[in-house]
C-alpha positions as semicolon CSV with decimal commas, in nm:
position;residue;x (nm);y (nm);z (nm)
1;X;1,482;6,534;8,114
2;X;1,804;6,534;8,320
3;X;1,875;6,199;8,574
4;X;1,792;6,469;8,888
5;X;1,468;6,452;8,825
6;X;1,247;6,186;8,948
7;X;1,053;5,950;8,658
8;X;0,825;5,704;8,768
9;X;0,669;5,524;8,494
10;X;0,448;5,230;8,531
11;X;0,366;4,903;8,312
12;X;0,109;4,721;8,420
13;X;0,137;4,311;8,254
14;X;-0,008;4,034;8,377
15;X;0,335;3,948;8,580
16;X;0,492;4,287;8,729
17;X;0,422;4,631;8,755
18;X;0,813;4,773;8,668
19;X;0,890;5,120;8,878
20;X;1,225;5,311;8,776
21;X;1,355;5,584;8,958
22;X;1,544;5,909;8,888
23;X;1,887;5,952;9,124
24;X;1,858;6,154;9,432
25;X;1,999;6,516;9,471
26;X;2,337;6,414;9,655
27;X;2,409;6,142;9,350
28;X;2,645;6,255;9,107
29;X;2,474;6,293;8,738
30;X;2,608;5,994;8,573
31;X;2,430;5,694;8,560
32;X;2,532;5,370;8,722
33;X;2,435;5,047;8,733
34;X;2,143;5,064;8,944
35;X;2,006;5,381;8,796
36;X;2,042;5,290;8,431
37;X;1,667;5,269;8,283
38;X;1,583;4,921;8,134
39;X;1,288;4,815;7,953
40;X;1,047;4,619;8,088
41;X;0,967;4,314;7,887
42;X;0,692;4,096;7,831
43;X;0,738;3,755;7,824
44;X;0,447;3,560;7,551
45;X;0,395;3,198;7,620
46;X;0,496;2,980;7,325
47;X;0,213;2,807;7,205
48;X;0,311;2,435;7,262
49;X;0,344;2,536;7,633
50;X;0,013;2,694;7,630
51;X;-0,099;2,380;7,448
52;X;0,043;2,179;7,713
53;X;-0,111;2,355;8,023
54;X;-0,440;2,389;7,836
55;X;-0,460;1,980;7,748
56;X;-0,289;1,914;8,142
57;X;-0,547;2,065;8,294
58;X;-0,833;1,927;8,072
59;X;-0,721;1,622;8,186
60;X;-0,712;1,659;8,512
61;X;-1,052;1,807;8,486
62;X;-1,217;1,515;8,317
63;X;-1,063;1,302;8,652
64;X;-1,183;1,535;8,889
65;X;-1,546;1,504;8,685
66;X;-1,575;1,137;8,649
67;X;-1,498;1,152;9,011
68;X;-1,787;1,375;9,113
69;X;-2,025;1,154;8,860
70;X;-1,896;0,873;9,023
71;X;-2,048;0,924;9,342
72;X;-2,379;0,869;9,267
73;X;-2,297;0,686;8,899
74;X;-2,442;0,958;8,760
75;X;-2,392;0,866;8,383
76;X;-2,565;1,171;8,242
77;X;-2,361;1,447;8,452
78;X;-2,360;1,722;8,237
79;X;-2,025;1,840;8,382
80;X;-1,836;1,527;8,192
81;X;-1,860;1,713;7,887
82;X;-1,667;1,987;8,018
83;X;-1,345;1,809;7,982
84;X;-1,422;1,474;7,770
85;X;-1,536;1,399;7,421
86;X;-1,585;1,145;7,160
87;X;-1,459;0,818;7,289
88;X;-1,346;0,950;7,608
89;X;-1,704;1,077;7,671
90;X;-1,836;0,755;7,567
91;X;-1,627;0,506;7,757
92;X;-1,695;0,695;8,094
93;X;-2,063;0,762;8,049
94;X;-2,059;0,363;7,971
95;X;-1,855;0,346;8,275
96;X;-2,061;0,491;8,507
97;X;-2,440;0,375;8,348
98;X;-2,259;-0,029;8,384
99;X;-2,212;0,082;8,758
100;X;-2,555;0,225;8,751
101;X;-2,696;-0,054;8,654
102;X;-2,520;-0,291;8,873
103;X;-2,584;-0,080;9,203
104;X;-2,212;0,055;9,268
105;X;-2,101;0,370;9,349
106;X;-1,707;0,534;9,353
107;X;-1,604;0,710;9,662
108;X;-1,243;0,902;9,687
109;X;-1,088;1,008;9,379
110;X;-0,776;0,865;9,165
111;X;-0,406;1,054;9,178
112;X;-0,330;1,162;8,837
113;X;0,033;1,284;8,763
114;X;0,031;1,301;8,414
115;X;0,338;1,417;8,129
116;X;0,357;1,571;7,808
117;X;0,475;1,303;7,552
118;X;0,447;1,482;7,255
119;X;0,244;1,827;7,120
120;X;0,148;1,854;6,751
121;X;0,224;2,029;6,523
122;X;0,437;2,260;6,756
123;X;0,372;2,595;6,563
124;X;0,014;2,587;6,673
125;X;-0,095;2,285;6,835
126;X;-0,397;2,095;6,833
127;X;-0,307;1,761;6,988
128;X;-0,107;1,686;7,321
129;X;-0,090;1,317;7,393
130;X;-0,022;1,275;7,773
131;X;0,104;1,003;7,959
132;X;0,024;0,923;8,302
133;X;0,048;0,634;8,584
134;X;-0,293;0,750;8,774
135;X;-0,342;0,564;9,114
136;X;-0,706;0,456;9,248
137;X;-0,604;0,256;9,538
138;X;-0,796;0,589;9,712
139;X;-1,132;0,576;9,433
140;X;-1,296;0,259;9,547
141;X;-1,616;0,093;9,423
142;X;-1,923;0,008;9,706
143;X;-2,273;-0,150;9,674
144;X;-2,490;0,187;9,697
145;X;-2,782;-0,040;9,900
146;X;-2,517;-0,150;10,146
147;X;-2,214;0,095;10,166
148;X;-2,022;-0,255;10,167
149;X;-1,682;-0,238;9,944
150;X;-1,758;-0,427;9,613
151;X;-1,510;-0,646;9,469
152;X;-1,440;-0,484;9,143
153;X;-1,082;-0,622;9,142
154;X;-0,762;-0,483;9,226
155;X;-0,664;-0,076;9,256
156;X;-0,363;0,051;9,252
157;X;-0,107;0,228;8,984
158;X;-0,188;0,173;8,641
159;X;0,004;0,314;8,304
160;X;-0,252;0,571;8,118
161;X;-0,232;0,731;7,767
162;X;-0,491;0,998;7,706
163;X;-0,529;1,207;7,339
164;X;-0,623;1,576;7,395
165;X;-0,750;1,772;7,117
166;X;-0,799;2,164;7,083
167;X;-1,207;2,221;7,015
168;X;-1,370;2,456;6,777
169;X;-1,423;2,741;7,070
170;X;-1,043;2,707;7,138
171;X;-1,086;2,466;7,456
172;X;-0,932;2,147;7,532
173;X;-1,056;1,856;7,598
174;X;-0,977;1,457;7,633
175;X;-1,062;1,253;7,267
176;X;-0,964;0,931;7,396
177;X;-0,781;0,764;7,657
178;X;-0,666;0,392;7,702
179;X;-0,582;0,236;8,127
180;X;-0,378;-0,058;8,164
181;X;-0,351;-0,301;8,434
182;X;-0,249;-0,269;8,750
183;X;0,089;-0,325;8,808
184;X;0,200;-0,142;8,444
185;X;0,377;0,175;8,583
C-alpha cells in the first residue's frame, strides 16, 4: 500500500482512539514528520499505583460511610462494611452504638486529604498504609432530642494513620486506623 492512499485504522483503549492518515494527492510521496505512522501504545498501570488509588479511595469511602451512619448513629449500617474491616469496622460501629446510646448524632462530614506512606510489597501489593491530617471542625456532634450542639470536646485537624489491606475478592478496604489529638498536624 503506497502513502497516496488513505489508511484509517482505529484502536479503541480505554484512553484514545489513535486515527492516522495517508498524504493527500498534491503531497510528494515521501514521508515526513507528520505523516510517518506510529504505533499507538498502551500505557498499563503499575500495580503499586493501582494499589494506591484502590486503598485512597477505600479510605475515603469508609469517611464518607461513617459519615452517612453518623447521622442517625446508625451502628449497624450495612454500608460500613463496604470500606472498613476488622478493627476499623469495630472501632466505628463502637463509635457510633456509644453515640447511640448516649443520644448524639454527627451532622457535616470530616475533610480527609490523605498520602501514600508506603505500599507493600511493591510487585503486587497488599498493604498501603496512608497518612492523613483529616479535619472535623465541619462533622459536629448534637443531642438528637434537642438539635442542641453537644460538647464532645474540641474539632479541628488531627494527624491520622490508617492500614489498608487488599481482600480476598480483590477489593480494598481499611484494617485499622489510629486519630490523634487535635492540634497533631
Amino acid at each position: 500500500m503506497n502513502l497516496r492512499e488513505a489508511v484509517r485504522i482505529t484502536v479503541a483503549s480505554s484512553a484514545a482512539v489513535v486515527l492516522l492518515g495517508g498524504c493527500s494527492a498534491t503531497e510528494p510521496s515521501r514521508p515526513t514528520a507528520s505523516s510517518s505512522t506510529s504505533a499507538a501504545t498502551t500505557v498499563v498501570p503499575h500495580p503499586a499505583d493501582l494499589a494506591k488509588e484502590r486503598a485512597t479511595a477505600a479510605y475515603l469511602g469508609m469517611w464518607h460511610d461513617m459519615a452517612d451512619a453518623a447521622v442517625t448513629s446508625d451502628w449497624q449500617s450495612p454500608k460500613l462494611a463496604q470500606n472498613a474491616t476488622a478493627d476499623a469496622l469495630s472501632r466505628i460501629s463502637r463509635g457510633l452504638y456509644a453515640d447511640h446510646f448516649n443520644g448524639l448524632v454527627s451532622k457535616g462530614h470530616p475533610v480527609n486529604h490523605p498520602t501514600v506512606e508506603s505500599v507493600e510489597p511493591a510487585a503486587a501489593p497488599t498493604t498501603v498504609n496512608l497518612v492523613d491530617c483529616g479535619d472535623d471542625s465541619q462533622w459536629l456532634k448534637y443531642r438528637a432530642d434537642t438539635g442542641q450542639p453537644a460538647n464532645d470536646g474540641p474539632a479541628g485537624r488531627r494527624h491520622i494513620n490508617a492500614m489498608v489491606k487488599k481482600a480476598v475478592d480483590g477489593s480494598w478496604k481499611v484494617v485499622d486506623f489510629a486519630i490523634q489529638d487535635v492540634g497533631t498536624c
